[in-house]
C-alpha positions in Angstrom: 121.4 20.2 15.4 118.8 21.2 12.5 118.3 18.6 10.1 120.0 19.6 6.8 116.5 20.7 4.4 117.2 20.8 0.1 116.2 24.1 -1.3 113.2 23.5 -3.4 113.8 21.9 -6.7 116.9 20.0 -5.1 117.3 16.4 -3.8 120.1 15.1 -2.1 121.7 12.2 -3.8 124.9 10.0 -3.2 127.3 9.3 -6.3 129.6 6.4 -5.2 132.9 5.4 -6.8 135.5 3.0 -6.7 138.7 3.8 -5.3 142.1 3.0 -6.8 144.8 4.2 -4.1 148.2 3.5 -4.3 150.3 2.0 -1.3 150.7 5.1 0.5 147.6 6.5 0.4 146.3 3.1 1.4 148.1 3.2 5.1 146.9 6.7 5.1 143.0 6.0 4.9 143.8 3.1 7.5 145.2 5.8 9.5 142.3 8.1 9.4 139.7 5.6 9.3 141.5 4.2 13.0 142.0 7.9 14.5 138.2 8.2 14.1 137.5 5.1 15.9 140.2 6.4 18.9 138.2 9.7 18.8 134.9 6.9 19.2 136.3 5.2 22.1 137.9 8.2 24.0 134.2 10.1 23.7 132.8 6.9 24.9 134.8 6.4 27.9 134.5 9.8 29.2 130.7 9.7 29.1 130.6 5.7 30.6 132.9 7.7 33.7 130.7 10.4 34.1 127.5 8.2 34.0 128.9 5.4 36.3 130.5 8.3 38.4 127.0 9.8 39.1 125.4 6.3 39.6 127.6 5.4 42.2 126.8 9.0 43.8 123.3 8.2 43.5 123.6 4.7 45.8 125.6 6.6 48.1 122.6 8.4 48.9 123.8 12.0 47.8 121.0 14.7 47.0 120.6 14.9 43.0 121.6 18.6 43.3 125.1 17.3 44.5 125.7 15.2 42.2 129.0 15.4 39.9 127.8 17.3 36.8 126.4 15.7 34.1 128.8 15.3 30.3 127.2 17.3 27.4 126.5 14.7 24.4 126.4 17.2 21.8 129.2 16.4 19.0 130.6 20.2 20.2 130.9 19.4 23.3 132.8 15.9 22.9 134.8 18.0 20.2 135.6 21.2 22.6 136.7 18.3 25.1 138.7 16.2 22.6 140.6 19.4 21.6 141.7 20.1 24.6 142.7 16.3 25.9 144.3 15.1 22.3 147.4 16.1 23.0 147.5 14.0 26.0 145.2 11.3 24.4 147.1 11.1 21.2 150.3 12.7 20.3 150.2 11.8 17.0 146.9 13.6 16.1 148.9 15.6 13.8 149.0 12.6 11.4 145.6 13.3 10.1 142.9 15.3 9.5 140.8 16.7 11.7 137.5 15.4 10.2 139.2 12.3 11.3 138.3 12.7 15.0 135.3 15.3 14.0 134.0 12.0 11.9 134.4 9.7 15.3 132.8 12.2 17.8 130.1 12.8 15.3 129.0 9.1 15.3 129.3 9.0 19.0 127.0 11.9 19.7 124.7 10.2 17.3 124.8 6.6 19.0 124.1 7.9 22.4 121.2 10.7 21.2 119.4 7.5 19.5 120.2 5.6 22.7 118.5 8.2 24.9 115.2 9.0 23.2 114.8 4.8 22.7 115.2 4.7 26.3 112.3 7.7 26.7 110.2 6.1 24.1 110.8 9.4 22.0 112.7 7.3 18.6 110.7 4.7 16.9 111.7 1.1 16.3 113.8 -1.8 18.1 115.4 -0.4 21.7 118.8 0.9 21.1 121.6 -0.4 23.6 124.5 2.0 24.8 127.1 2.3 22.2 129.9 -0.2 22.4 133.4 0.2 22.1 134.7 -0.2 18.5 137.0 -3.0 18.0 140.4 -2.5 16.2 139.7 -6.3 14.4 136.4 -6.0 13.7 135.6 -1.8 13.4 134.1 -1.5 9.6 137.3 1.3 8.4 135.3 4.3 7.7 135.7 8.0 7.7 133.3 11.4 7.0 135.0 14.6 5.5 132.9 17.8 5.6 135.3 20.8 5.0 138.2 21.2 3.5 139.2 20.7 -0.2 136.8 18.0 -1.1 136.1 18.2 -5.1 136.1 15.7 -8.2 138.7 16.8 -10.7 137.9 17.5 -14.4 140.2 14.5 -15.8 137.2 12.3 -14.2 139.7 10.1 -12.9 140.3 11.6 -9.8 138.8 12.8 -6.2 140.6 15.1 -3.6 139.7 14.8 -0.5 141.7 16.8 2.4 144.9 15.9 3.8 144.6 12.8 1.6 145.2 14.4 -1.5 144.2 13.3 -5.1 143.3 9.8 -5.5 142.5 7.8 -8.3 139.3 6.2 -8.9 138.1 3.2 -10.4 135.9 4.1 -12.3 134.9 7.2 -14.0 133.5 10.2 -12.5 131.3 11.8 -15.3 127.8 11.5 -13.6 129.0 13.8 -11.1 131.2 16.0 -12.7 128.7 17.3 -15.4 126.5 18.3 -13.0 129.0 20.2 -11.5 130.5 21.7 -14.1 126.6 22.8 -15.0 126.4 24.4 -11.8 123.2 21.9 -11.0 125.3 20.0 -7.7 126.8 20.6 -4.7 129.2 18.4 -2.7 127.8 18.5 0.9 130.0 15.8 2.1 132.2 12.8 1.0 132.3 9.6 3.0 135.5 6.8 2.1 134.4 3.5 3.7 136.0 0.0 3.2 133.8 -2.7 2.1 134.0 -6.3 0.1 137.8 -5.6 0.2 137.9 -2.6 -1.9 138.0 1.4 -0.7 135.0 3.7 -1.8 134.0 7.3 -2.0 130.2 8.6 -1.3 129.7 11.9 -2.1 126.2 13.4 -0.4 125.3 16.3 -3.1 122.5 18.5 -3.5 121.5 18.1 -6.9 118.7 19.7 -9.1 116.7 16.9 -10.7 114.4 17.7 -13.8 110.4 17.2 -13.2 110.1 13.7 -15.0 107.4 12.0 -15.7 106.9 8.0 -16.3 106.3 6.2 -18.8 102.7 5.0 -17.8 101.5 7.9 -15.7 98.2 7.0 -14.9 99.2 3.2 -14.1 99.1 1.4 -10.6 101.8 -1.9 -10.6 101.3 -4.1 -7.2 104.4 -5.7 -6.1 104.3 -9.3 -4.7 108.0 -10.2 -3.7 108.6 -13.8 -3.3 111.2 -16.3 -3.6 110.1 -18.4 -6.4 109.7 -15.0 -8.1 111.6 -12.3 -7.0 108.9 -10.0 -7.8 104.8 -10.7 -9.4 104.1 -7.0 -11.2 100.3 -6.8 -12.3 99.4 -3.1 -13.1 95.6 -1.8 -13.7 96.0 -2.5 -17.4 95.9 -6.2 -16.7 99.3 -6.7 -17.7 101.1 -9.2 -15.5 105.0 -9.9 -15.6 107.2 -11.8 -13.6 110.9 -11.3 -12.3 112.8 -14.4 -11.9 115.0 -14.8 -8.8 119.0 -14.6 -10.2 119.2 -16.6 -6.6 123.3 -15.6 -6.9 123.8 -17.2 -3.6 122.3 -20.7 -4.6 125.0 -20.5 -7.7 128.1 -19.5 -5.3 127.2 -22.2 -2.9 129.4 -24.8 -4.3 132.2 -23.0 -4.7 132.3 -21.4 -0.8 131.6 -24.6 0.2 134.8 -25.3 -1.6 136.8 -22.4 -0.7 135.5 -23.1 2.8 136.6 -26.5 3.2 140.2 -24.8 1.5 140.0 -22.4 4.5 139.5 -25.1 7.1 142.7 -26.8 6.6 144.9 -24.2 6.6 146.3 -22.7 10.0 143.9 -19.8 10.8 143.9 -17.3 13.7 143.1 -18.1 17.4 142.7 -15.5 19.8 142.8 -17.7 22.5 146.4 -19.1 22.2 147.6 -15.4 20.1 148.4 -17.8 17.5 148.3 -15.8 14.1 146.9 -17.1 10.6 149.3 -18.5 8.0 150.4 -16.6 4.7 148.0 -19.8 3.1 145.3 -18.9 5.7 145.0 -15.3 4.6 145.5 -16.3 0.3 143.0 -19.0 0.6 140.7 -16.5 3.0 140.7 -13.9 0.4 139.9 -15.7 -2.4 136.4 -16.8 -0.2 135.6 -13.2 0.5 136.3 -12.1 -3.4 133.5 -15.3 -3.8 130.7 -13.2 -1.0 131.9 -9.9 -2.7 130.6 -10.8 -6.1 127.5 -12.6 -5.0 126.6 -9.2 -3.1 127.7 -7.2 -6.1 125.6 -8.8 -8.6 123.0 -9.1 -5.9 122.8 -4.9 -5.5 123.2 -4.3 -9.3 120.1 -6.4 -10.5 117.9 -4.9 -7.7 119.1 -1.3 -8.6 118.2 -2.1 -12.3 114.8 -3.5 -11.4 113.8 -0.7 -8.9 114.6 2.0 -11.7 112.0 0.5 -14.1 109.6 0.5 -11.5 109.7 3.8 -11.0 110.6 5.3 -14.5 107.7 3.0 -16.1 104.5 3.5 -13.4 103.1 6.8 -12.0 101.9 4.5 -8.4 103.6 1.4 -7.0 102.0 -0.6 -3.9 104.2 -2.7 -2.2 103.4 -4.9 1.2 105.0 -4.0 4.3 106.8 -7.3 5.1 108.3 -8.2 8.2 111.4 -9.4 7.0 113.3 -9.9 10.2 110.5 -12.1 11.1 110.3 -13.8 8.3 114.4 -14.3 8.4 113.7 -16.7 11.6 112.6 -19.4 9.5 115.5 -21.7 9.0 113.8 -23.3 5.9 113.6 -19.8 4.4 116.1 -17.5 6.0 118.8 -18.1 3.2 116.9 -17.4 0.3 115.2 -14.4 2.1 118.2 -13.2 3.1 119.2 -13.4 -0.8 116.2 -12.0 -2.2 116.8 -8.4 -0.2 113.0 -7.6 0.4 113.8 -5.0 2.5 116.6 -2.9 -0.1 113.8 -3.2 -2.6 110.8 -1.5 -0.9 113.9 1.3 0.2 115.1 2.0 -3.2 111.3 1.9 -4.2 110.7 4.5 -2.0 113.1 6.9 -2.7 113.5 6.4 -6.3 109.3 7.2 -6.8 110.4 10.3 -4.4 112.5 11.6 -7.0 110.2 11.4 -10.0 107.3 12.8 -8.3 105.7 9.7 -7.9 103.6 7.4 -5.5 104.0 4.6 -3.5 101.5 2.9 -1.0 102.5 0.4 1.2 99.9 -1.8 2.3 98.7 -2.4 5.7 101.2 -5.4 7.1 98.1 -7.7 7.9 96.6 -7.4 4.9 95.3 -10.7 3.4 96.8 -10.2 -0.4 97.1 -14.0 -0.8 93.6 -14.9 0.9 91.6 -12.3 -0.9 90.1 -13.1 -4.4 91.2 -10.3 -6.8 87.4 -11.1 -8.6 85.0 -11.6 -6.4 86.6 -10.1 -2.8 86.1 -13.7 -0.8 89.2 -14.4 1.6 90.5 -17.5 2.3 90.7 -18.4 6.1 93.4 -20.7 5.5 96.4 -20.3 2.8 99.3 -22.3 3.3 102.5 -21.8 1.9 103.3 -24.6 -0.5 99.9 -24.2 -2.2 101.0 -22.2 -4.7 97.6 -22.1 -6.9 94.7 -20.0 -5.9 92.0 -21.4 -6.5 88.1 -19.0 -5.0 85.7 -21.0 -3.3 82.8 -18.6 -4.4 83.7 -17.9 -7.9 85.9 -20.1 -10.4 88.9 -17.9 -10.5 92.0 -20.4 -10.0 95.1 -18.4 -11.0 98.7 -18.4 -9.3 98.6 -17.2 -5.8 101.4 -14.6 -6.4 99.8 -12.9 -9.6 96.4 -13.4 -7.3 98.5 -11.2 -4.4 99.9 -8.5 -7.0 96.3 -7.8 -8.5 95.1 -7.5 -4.8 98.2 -5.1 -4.3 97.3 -2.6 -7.1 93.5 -2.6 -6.5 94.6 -0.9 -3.0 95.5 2.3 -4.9 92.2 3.0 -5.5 90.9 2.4 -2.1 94.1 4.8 -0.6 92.9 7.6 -3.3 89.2 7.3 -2.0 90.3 7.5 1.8 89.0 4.5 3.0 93.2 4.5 4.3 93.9 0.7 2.9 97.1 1.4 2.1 98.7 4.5 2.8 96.4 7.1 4.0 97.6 8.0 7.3 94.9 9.8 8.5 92.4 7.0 8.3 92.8 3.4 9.8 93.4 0.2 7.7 90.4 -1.8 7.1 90.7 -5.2 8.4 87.9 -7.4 6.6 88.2 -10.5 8.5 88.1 -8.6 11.6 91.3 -9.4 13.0 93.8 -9.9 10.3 96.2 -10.8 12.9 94.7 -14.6 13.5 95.6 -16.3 10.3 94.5 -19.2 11.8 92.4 -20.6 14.6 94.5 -20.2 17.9 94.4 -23.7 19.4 92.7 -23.1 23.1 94.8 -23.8 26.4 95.0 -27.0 28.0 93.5 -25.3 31.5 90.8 -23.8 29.6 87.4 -25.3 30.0 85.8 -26.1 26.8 82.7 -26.0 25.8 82.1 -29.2 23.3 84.0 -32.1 22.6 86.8 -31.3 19.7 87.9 -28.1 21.5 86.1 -26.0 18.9 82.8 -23.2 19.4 80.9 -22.5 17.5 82.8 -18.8 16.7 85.8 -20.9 15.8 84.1 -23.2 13.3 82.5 -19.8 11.8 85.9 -18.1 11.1 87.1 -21.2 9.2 85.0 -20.1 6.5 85.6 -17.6 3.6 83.7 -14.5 3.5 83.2 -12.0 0.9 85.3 -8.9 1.5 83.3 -5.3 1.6 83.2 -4.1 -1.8 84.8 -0.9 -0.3 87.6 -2.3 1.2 88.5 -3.9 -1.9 87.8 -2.0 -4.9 88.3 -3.9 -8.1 90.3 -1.7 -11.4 89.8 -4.4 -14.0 
């Protein structure tokens, strides 16, 4: 199916609001929300039959022409089958909607598409595994409407979705209902998941956005996240700012630990004996997860508000391309990483600058921001962590290593504008000064391998220990 394209002029934008459903139509999104995941599980089935059906056909030594046909994965297909099985499958399928099913099928055919072209090397990223089966426990309650009566009424208190009916929100509904009133948005979709213990709406509408410009067009800001700092910004006018880390985990700690220890002693669930939790259990459970629910919340609003002034106050951001799921496997660091959200910020940096008209470069993953001198080029061949001052070997700049980093971050701009494909020009390789960026540090030889001096260390070796001055080109300076 053809990706869905904007008309020109348009983005497509999610407006998300609070839900505040009464008792009835509470059971009645559980209901929906769990028909999709039967609709899940029945597709799934039927394909692991077919699949296992022609494997065993295939070790019985039958001719591939004689095999049992294979299942169509397409979500018409699965739908087409479902239609004519539900009755059999579930008699109740009255209950709900039909986007109910449509929503599970739809998720299905995606999860085994992006299973299939990892397993032909066709989709980018981390192998995909075949699709599981979706746990009634532990299934996140979630549901997709895409036709039917699905509009925000004009009290701005209240959503209608299909079969559901109209249901009071949280929270007004203004944003959204201006621009529809205008005539400058379109409700593609609406999508009610539960999450951190409350239920939510996501509308996906086309909306025309302005042309806006920034505030500082013709500025570049470099981006060094950290964990001291959640985030060093030093633009081309030499200005330099820092973001403190809230760190809203490291002030919740006390009181989970709290809550947890509460939790512990009361008589919890054990699905070994079918022993079920205690009226305690659940009262002193909930009151833990409203404890994770506000750390997240206060967690997603102060990266929201410092991603928007990025991109309503510079014309170009440069942010690094961080491995966080590598960095995340350091136990000393994992929880404050984990905290920090490196990876939601370079996402809402990238779409955010996409809807002003603006740039971002992300530089090359093995660049040395923190090695290089930002005034004279040299690089460092050795940087470790808890030196936190950079202080040049060939000139006298000593400076924080994180402002050091940003500088280095925003002087790529200029190198991706010229070509020299730094940071962001994918037509062009990334420079790699050192060489090999890769090595940060000498690889210790193998215990097999002859050497060829006492210490373990050639010459080479001894030679890559010490700075060099990085091509002029390859760094560019702006100040």
């Amino acid at each position: 199916m053809a990706k869905f394209q904007a008309q020109t002029g348009f983005v497509v934008q999610a407006y998300r609001f609070a839900l505040d459903p009464n008792a009835g139509q509470t059971r009645a999104l559980a209901s929906h929300c769990g028909a999709a995941r039967v609709a899940f599980n029945w597709g799934l089935a039927l394909v692991k039959a077919n699949l296992d059906q022609r494997d065993a056909e295939r070790s019985y030594g039958i001719p591939e022409e004689q095999l049992t046909p294979s299942l169509s994965w397409s979500m018409y297909s699965l739908r087409k089958a479902w239609n004519t099985a539900k009755g059999q499958v579930a008699p109740w399928w009255e209950d709900n909607s039909k986007e109910a099913y449509s929503s599970g099928l739809e998720r299905l055919a995606a999860a085994l598409k992006n299973w299939s072209d990892s397993k032909k090397g066709k989709r980018k990223g981390p192998k995909m595994g075949f699709p599981a089966f979706r746990s009634k426990r532990k299934a996140v309650l979630s549901i997709k409407f895409t036709t039917g009566t699905i509009r925000v009424e004009d009290d701005r208190r209240h959503v209608t979705l299909p079969r559901l009916g109209a249901i009071r929100t949280h929270e007004s509904t203004r944003k959204l209902q201006r621009r529809l009133t205008a005539g400058t948005a379109r409700i593609l979709s609406a999508t009610v998941r539960h999450e951190r213990g409350r239920w939510f709406v996501s509308f996906q509408v086309e909306v025309q956005r302005a042309a806006s410009v920034s505030a500082r067009p013709d500025t570049v800001v470099g981006v060094d996240l950290g964990v001291k700092c959640l985030a060093v910004l030093a633009d081309s006018a030499s200005e330099v700012r820092y973001e403190p880390n809230p760190a809203h985990l490291d002030g919740a700690l006390k009181h989970l630990r709290r809550m947890s220890r509460l939790v512990s002693r009361r008589q919890g669930p054990d699905r070994r004996t079918g022993q079920q939790p205690s009226k305690r259990w659940l009262t002193a459970n909930t009151e833990r997860n409203k404890v994770h629910h506000r750390v997240a919340n206060l967690r997603a609003d102060g990266l929201h508000k410092l991603t928007t002034r990025l991109a309503a106050e510079y014309g170009t951001v440069v942010v690094e391309d961080l491995n966080v799921a590598g960095m995340l496997r350091n136990r000393r660091l994992a929880r404050k990483i984990a905290d920090a959200g490196f990876g939601e910020i370079r996402r809402q940096i990238t779409y955010k600058t996409g809807w002003n008209g603006e740039a971002v470069h992300v530089a090359d993953r093995w660049y040395p921001s923190s090695k290089t001198c930002s005034n004279c080029g040299a690089v460092k061949a050795k940087l470790p962590l808890h030196v936190r001052v950079f202080d040049c070997d060939n000139c006298p700049l000593v400076m924080d290593r994180d402002e050091n980093a940003a500088r280095n971050l925003a002087a790529l701009a200029a190198a991706c504008t010229t070509g020299t494909g730094v940071a962001g020009d994918q037509d062009a390789q990334a420079s790699k000064p050192r060489g090999a960026d890769q090595k940060t540090r000498t690889t210790r030889p193998s215990r097999k391998a002859k050497l060829g001096r006492a210490g373990g260390a050639t010459p080479h070796q001894r030679e890559e220990t010490r700075d060099r001055t990085q091509d002029t080109e390859a760094q560019p300076a702006l100040w």
